[in-house]
CHARMM internal coordinates of N, CA and C (Angstrom, degrees):
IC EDIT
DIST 1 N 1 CA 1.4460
DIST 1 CA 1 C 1.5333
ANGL 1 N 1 CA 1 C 108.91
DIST 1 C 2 N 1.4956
ANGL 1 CA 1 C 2 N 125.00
DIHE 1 N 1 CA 1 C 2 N 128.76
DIST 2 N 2 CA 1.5050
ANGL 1 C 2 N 2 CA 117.34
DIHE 1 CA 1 C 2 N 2 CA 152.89
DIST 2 CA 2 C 1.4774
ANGL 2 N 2 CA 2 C 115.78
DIHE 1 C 2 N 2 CA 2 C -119.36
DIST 2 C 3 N 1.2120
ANGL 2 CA 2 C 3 N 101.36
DIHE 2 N 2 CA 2 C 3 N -175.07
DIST 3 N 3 CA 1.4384
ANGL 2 C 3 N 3 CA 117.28
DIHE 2 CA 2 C 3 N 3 CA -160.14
DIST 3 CA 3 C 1.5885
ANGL 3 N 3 CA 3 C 106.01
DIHE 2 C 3 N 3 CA 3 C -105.87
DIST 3 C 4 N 1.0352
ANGL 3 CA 3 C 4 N 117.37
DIHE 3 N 3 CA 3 C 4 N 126.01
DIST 4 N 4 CA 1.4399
ANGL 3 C 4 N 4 CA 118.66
DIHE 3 CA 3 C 4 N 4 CA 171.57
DIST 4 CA 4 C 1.7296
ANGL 4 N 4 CA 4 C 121.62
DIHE 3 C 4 N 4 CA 4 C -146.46
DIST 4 C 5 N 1.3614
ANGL 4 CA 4 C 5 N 104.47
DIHE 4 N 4 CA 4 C 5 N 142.84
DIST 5 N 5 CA 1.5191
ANGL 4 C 5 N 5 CA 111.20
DIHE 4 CA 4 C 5 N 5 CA -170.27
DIST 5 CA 5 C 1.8773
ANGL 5 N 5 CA 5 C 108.60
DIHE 4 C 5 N 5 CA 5 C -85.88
DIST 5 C 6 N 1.4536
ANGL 5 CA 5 C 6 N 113.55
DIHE 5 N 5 CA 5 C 6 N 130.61
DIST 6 N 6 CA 1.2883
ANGL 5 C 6 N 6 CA 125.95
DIHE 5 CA 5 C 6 N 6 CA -159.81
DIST 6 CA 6 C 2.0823
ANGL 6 N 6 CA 6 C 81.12
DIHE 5 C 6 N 6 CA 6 C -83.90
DIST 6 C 7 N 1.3020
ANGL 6 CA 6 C 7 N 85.86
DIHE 6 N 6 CA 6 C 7 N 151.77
DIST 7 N 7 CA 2.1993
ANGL 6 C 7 N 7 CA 90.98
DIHE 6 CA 6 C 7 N 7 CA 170.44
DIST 7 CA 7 C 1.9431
ANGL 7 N 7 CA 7 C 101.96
DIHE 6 C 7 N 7 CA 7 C -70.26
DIST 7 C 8 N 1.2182
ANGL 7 CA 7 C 8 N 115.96
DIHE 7 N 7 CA 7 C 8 N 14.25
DIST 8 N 8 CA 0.9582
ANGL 7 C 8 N 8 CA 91.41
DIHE 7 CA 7 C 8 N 8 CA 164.41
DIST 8 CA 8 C 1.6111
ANGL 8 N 8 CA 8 C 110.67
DIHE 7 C 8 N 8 CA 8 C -135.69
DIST 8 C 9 N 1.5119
ANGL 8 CA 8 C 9 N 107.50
DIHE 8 N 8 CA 8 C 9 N 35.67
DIST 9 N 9 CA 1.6667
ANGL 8 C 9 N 9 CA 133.43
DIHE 8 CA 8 C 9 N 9 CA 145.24
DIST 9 CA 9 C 1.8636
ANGL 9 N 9 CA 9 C 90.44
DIHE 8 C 9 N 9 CA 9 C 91.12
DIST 9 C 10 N 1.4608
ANGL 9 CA 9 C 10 N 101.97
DIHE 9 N 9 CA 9 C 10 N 8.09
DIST 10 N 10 CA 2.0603
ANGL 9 C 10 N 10 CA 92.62
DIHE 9 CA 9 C 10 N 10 CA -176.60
DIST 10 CA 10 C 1.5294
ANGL 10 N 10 CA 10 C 95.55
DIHE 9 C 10 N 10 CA 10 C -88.83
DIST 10 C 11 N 1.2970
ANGL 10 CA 10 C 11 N 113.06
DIHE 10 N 10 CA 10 C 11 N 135.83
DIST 11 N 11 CA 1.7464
ANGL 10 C 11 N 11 CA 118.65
DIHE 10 CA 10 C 11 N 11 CA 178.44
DIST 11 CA 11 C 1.2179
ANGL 11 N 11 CA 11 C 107.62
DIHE 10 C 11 N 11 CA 11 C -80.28
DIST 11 C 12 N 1.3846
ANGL 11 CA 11 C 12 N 121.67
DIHE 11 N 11 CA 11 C 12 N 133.82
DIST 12 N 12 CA 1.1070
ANGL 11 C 12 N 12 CA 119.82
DIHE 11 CA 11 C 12 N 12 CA 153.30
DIST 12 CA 12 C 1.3782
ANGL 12 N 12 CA 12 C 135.02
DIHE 11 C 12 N 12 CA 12 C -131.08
DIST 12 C 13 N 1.4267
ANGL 12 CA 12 C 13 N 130.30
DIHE 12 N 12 CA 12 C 13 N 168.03
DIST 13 N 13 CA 2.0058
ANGL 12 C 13 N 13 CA 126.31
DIHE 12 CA 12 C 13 N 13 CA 178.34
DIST 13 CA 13 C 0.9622
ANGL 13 N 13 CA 13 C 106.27
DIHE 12 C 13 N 13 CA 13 C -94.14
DIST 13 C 14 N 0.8733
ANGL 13 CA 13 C 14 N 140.44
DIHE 13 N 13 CA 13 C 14 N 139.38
DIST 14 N 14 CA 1.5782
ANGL 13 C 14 N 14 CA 156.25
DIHE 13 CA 13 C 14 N 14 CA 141.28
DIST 14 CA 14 C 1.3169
ANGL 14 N 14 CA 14 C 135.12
DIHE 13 C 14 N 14 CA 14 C -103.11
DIST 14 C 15 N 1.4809
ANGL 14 CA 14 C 15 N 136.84
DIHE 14 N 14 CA 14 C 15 N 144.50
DIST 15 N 15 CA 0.9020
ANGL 14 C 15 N 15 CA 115.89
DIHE 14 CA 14 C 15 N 15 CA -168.81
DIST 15 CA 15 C 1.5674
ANGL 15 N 15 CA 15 C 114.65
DIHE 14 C 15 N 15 CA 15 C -103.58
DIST 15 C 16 N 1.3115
ANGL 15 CA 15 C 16 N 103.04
DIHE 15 N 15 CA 15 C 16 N 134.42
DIST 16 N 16 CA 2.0001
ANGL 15 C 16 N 16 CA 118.03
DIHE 15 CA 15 C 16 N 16 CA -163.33
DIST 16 CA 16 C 1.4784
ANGL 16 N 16 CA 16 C 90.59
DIHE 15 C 16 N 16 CA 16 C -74.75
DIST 16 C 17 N 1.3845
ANGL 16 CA 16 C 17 N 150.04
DIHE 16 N 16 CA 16 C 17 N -16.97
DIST 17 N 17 CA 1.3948
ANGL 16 C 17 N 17 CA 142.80
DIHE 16 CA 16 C 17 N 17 CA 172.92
DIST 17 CA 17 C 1.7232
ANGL 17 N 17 CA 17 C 116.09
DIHE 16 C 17 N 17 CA 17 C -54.57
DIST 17 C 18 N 1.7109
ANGL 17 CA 17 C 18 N 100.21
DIHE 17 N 17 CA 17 C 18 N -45.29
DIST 18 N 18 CA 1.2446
ANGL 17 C 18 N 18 CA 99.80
DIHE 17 CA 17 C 18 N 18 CA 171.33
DIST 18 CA 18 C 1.8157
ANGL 18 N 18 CA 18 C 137.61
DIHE 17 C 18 N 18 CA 18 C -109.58
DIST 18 C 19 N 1.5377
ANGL 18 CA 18 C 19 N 78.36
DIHE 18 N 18 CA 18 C 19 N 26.79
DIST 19 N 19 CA 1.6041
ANGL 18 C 19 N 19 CA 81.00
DIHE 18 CA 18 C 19 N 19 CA -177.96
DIST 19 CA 19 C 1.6916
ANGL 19 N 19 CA 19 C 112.87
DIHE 18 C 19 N 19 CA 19 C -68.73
DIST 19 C 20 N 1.4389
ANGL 19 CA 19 C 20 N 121.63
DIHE 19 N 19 CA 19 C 20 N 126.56
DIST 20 N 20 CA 1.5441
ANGL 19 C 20 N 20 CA 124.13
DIHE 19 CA 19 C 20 N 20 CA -176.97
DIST 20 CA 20 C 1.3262
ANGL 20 N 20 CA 20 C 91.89
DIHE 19 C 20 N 20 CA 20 C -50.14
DIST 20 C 21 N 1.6439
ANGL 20 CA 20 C 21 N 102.93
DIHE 20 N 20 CA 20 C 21 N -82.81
DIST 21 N 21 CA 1.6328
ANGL 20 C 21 N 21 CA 133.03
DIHE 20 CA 20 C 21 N 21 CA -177.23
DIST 21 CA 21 C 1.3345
ANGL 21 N 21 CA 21 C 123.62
DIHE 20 C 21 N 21 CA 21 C -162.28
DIST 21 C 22 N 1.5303
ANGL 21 CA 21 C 22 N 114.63
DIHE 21 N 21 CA 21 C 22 N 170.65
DIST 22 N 22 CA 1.4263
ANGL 21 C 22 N 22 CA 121.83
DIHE 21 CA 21 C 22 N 22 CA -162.00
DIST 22 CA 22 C 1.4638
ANGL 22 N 22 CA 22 C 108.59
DIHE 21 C 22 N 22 CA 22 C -118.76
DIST 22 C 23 N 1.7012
ANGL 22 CA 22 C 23 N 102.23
DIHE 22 N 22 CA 22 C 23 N 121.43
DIST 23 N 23 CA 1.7889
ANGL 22 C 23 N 23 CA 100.97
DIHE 22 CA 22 C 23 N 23 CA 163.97
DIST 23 CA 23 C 0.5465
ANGL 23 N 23 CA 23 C 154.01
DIHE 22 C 23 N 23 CA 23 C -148.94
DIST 23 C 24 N 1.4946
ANGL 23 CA 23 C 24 N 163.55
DIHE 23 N 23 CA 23 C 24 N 140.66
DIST 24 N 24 CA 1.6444
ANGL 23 C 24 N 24 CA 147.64
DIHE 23 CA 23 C 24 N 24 CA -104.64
DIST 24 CA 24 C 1.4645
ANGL 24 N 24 CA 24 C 100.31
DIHE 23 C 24 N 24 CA 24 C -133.20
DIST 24 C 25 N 1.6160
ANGL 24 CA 24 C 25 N 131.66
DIHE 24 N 24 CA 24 C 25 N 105.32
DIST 25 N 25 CA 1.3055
ANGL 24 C 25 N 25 CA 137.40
DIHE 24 CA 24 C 25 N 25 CA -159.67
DIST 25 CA 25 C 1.7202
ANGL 25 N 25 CA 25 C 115.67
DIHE 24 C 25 N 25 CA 25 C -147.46
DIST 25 C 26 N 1.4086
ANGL 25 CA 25 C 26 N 118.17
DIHE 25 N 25 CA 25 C 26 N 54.98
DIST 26 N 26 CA 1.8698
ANGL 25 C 26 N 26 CA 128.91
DIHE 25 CA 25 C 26 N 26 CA -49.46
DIST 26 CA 26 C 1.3464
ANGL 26 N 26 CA 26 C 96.60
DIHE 25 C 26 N 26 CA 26 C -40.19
DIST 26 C 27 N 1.2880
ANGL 26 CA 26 C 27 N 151.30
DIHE 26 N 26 CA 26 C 27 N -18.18
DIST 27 N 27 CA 1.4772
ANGL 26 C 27 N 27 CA 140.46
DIHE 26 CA 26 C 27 N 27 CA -142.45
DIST 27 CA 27 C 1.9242
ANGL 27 N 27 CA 27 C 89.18
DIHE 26 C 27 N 27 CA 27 C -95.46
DIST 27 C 28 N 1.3973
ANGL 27 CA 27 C 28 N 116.64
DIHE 27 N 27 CA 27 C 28 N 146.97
DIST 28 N 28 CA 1.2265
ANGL 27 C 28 N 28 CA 110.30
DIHE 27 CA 27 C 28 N 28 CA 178.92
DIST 28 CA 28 C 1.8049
ANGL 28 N 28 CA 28 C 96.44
DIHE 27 C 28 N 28 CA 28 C -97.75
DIST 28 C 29 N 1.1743
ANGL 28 CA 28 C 29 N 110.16
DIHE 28 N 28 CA 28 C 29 N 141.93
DIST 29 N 29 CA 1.6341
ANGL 28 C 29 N 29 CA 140.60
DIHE 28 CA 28 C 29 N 29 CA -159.85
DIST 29 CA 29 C 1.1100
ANGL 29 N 29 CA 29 C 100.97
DIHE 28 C 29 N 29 CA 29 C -121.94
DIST 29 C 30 N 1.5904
ANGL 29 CA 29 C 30 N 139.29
DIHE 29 N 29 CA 29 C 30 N 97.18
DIST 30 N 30 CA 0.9163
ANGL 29 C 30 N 30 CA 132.37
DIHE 29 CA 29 C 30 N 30 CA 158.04
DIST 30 CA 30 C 1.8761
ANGL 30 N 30 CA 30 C 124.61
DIHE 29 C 30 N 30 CA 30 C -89.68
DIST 30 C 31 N 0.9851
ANGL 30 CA 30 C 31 N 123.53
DIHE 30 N 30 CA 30 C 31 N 136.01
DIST 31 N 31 CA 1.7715
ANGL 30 C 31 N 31 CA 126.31
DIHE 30 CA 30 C 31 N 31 CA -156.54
DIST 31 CA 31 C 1.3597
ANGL 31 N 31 CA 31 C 104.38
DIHE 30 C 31 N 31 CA 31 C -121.53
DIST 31 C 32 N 1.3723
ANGL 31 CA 31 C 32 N 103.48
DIHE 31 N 31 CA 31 C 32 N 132.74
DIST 32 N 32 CA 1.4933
ANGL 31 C 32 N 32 CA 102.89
DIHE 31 CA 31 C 32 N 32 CA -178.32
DIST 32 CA 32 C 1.0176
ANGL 32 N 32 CA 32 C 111.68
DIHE 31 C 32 N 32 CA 32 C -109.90
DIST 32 C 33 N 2.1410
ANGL 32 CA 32 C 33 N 145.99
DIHE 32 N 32 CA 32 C 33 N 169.70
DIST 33 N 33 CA 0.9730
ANGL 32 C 33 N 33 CA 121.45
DIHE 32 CA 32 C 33 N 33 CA -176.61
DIST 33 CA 33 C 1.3604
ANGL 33 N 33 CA 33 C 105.49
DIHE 32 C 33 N 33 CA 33 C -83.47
DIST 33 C 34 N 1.5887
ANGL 33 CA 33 C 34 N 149.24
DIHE 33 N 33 CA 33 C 34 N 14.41
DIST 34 N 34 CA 1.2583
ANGL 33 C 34 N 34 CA 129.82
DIHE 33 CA 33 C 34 N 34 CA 165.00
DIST 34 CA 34 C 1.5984
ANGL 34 N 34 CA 34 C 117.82
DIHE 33 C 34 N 34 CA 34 C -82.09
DIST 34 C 35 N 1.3575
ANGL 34 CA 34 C 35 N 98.76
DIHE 34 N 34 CA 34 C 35 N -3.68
DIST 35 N 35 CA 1.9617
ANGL 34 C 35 N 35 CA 119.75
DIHE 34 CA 34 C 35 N 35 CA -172.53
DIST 35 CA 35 C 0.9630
ANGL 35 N 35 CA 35 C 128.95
DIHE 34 C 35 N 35 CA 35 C 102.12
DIST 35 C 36 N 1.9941
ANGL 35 CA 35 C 36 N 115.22
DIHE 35 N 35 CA 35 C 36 N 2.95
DIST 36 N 36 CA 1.3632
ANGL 35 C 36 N 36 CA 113.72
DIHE 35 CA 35 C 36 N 36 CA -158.14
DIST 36 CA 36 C 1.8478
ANGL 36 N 36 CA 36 C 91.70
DIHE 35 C 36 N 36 CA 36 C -83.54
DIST 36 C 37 N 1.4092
ANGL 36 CA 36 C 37 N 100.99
DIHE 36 N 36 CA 36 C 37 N 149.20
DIST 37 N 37 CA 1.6633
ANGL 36 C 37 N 37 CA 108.53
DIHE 36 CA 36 C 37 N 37 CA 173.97
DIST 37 CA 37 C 1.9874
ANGL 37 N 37 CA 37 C 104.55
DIHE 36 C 37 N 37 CA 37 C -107.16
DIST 37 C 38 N 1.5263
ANGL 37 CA 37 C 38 N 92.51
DIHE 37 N 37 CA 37 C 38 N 133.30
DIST 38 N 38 CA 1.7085
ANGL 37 C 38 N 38 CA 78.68
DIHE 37 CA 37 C 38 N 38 CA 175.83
DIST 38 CA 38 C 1.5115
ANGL 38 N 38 CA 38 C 87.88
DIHE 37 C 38 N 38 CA 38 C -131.27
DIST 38 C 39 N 1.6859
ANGL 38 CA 38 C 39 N 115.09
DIHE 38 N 38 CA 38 C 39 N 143.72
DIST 39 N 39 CA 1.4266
ANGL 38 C 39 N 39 CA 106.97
DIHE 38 CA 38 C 39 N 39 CA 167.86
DIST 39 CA 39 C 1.4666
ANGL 39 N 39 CA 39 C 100.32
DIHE 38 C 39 N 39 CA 39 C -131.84
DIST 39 C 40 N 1.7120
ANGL 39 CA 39 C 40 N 83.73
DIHE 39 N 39 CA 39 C 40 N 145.86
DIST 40 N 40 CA 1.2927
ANGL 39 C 40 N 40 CA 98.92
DIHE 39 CA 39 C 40 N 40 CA -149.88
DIST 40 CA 40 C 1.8069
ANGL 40 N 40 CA 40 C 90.67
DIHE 39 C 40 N 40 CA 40 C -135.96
DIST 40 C 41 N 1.9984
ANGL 40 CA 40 C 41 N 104.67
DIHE 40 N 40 CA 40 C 41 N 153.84
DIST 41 N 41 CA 1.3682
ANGL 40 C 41 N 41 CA 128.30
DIHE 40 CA 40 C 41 N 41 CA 154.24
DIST 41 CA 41 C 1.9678
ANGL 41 N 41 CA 41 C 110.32
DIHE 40 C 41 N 41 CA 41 C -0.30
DIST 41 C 42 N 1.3757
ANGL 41 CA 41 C 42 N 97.71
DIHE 41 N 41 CA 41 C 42 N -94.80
DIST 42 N 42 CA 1.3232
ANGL 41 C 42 N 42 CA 140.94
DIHE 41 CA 41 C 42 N 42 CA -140.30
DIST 42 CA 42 C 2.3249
ANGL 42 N 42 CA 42 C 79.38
DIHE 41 C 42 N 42 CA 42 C -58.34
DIST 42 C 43 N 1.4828
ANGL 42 CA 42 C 43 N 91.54
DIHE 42 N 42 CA 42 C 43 N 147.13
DIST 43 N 43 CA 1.7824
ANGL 42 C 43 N 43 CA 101.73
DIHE 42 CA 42 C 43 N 43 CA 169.17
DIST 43 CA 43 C 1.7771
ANGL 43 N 43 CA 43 C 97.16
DIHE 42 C 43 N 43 CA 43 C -71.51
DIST 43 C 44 N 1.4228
ANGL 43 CA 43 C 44 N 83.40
DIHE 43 N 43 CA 43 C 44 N 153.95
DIST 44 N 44 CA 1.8215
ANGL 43 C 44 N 44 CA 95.54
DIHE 43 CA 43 C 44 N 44 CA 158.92
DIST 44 CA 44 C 1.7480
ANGL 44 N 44 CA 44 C 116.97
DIHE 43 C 44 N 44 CA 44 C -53.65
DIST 44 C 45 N 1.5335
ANGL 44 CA 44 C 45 N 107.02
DIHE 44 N 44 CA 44 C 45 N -22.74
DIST 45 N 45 CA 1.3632
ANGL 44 C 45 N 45 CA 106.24
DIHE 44 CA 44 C 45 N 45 CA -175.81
DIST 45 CA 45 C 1.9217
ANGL 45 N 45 CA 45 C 94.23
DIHE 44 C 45 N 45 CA 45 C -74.47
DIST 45 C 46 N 1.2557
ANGL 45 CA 45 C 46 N 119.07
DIHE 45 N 45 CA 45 C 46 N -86.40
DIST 46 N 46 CA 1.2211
ANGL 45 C 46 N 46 CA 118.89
DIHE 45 CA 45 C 46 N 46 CA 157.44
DIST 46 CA 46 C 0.9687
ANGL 46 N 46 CA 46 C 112.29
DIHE 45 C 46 N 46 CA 46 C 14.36
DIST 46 C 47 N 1.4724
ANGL 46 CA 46 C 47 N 126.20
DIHE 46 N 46 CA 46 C 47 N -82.23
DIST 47 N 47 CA 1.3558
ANGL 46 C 47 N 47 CA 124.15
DIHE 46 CA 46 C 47 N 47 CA -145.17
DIST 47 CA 47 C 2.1549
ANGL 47 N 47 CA 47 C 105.02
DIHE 46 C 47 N 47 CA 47 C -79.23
DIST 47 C 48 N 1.6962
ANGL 47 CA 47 C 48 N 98.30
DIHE 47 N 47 CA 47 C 48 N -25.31
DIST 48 N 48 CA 1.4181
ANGL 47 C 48 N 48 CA 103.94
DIHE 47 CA 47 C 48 N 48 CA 174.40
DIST 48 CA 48 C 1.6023
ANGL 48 N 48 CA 48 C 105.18
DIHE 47 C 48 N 48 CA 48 C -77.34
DIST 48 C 49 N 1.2243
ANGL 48 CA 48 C 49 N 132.07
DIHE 48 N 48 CA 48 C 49 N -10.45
DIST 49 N 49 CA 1.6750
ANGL 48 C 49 N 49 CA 126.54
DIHE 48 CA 48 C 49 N 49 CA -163.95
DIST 49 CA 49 C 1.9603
ANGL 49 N 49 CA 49 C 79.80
DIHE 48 C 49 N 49 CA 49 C -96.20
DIST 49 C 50 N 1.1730
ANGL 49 CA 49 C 50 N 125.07
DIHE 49 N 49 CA 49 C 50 N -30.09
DIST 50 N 50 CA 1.7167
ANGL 49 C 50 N 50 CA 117.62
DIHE 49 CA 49 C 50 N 50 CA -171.17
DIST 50 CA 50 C 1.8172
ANGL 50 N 50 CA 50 C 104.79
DIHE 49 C 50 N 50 CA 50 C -70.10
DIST 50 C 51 N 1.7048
ANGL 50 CA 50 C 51 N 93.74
DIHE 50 N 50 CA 50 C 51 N -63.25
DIST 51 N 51 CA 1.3970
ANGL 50 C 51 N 51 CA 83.72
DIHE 50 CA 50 C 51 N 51 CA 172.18
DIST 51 CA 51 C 1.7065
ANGL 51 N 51 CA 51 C 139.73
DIHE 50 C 51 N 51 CA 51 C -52.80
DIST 51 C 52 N 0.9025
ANGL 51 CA 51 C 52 N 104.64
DIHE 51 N 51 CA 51 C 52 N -25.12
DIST 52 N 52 CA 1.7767
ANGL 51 C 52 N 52 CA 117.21
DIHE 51 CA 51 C 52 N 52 CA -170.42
DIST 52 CA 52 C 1.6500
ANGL 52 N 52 CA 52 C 84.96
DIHE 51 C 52 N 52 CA 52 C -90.85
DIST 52 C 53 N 1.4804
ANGL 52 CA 52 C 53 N 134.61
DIHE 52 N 52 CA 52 C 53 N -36.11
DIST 53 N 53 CA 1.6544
ANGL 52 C 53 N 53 CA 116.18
DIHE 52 CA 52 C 53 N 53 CA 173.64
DIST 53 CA 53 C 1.4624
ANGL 53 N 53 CA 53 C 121.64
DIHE 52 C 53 N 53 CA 53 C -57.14
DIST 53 C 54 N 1.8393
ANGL 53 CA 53 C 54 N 89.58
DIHE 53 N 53 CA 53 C 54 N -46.56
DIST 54 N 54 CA 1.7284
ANGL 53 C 54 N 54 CA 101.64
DIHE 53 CA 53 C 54 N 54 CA 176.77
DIST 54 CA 54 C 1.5553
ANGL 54 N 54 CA 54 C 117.75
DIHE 53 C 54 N 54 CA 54 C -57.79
DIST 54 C 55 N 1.3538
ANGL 54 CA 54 C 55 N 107.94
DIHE 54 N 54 CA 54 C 55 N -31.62
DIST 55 N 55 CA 1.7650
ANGL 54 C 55 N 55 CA 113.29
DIHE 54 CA 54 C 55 N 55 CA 177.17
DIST 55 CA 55 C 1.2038
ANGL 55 N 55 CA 55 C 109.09
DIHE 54 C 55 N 55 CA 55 C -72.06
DIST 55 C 56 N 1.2421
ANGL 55 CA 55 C 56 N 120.33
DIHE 55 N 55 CA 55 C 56 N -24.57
DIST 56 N 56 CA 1.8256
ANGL 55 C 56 N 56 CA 119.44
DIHE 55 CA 55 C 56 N 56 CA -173.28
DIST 56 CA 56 C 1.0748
ANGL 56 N 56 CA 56 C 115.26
DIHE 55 C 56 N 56 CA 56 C -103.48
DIST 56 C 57 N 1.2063
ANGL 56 CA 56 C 57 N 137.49
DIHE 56 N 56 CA 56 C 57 N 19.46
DIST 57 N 57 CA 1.4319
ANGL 56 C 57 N 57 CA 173.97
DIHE 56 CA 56 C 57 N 57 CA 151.88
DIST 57 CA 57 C 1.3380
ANGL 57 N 57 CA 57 C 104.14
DIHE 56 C 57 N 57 CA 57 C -76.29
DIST 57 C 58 N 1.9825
ANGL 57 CA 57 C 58 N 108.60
DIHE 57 N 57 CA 57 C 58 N -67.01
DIST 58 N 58 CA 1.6071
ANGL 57 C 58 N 58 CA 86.96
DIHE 57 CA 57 C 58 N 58 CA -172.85
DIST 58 CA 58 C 1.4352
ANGL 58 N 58 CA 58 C 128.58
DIHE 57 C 58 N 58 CA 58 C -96.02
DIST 58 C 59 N 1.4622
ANGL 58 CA 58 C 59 N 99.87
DIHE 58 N 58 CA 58 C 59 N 3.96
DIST 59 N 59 CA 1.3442
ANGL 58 C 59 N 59 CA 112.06
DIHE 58 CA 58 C 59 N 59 CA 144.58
DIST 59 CA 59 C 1.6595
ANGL 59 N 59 CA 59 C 133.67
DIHE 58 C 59 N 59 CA 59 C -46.37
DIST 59 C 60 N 1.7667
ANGL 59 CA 59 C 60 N 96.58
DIHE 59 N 59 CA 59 C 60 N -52.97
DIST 60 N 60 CA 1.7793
ANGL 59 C 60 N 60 CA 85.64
DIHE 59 CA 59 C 60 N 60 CA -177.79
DIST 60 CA 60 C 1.1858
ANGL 60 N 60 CA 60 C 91.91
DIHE 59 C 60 N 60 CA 60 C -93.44
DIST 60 C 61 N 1.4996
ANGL 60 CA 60 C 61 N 151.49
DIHE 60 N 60 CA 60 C 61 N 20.05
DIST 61 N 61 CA 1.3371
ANGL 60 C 61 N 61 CA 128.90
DIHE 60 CA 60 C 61 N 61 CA 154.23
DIST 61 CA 61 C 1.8911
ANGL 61 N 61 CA 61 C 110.92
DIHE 60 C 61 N 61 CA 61 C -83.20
DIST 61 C 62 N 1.0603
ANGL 61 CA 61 C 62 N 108.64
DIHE 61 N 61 CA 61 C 62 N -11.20
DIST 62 N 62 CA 1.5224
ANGL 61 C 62 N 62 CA 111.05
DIHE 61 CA 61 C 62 N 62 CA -174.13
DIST 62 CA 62 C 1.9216
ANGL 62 N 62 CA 62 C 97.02
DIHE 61 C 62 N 62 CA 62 C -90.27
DIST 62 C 63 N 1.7057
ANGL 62 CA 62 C 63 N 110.04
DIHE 62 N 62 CA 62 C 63 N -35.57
DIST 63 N 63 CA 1.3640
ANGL 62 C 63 N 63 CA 110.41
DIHE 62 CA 62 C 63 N 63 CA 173.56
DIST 63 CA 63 C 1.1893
ANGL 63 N 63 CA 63 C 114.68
DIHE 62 C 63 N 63 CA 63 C -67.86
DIST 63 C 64 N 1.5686
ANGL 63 CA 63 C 64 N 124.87
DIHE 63 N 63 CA 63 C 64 N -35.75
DIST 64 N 64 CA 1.3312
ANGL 63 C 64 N 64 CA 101.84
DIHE 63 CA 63 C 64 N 64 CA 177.30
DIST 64 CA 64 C 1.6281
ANGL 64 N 64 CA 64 C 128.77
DIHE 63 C 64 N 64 CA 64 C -90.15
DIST 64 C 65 N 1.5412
ANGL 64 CA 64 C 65 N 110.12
DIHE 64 N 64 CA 64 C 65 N 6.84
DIST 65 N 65 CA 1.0565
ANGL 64 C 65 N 65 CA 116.76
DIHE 64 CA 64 C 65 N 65 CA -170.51
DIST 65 CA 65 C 2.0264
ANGL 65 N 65 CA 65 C 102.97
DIHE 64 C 65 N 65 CA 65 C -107.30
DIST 65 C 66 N 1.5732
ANGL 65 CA 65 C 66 N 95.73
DIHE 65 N 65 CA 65 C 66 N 10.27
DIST 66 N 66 CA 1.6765
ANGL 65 C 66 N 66 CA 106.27
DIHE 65 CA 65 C 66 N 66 CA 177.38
DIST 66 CA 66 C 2.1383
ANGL 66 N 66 CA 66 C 94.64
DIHE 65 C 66 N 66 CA 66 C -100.89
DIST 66 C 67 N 0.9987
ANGL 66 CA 66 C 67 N 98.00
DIHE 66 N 66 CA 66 C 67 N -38.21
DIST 67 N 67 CA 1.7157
ANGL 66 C 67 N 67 CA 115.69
DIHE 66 CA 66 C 67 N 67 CA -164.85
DIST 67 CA 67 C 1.4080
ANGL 67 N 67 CA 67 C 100.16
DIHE 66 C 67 N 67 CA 67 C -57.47
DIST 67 C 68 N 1.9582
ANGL 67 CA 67 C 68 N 110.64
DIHE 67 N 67 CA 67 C 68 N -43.98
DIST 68 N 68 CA 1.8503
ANGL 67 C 68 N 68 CA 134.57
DIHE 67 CA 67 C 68 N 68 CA -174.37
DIST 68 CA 68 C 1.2950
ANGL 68 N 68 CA 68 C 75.09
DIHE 67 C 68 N 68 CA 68 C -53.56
DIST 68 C 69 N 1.7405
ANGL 68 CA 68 C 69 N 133.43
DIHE 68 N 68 CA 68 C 69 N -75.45
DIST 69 N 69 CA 1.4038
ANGL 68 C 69 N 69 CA 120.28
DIHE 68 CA 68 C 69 N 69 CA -150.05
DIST 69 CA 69 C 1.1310
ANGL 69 N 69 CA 69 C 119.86
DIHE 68 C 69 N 69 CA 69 C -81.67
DIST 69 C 70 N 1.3819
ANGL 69 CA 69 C 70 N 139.27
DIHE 69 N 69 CA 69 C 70 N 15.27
DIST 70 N 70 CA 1.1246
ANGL 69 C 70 N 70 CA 129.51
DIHE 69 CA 69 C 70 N 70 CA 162.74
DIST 70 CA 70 C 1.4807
ANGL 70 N 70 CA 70 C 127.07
DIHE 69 C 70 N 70 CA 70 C -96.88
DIST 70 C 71 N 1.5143
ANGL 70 CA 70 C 71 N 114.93
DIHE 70 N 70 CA 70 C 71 N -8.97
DIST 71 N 71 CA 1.0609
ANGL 70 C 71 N 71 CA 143.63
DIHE 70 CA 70 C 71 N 71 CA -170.22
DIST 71 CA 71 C 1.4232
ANGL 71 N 71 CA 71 C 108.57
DIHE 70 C 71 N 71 CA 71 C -69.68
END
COOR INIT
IC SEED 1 N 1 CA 1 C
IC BUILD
C-alpha cells in the first residue's frame, strides 16, 4: 500500500499491487487495473519512487521471514 495526496490535499492508500500505470497530463493520473483514475499531488516520479519502496519492503519482509526458517 502507499500513500498519496488526492488534488484536493485529502490523503489517501492505495494499493501498489494494482496500479495499471502512472501519467502526467499535467495532472498526474494514476490507473488502476479495475479503471478507476485517481489524480493525485505527488509527480509520476514520486509516485514510482513509493511503489518500488513498497516492493522492497515486501521483499525484505519475505527475506527475513526465509532467514526465521533457517535458523
Amino acid at each position: 500500500m502507499i500513500t498519496v495526496t488526492r488534488i484536493n490535499s485529502q490523503s489517501i492508500t492505495i494499493n501498489a499491487e494494482i496500479i495499471e500505470f502512472v501519467e502526467c497530463t499535467p495532472d498526474t493520473i494514476i490507473t488502476t487495473m479495475t479503471g478507476k483514475k485517481i489524480i493525485v499531488k505527488e509527480s509520476v516520479d514520486d509516485v514510482i519512487q513509493k511503489v518500488i519502496a513498497y516492493r522492497q519492503s515486501c521483499f525484505d519482509n519475505i527475506k527475513i521471514e526465509l532467514e526465521k526458517k533457517m535458523l
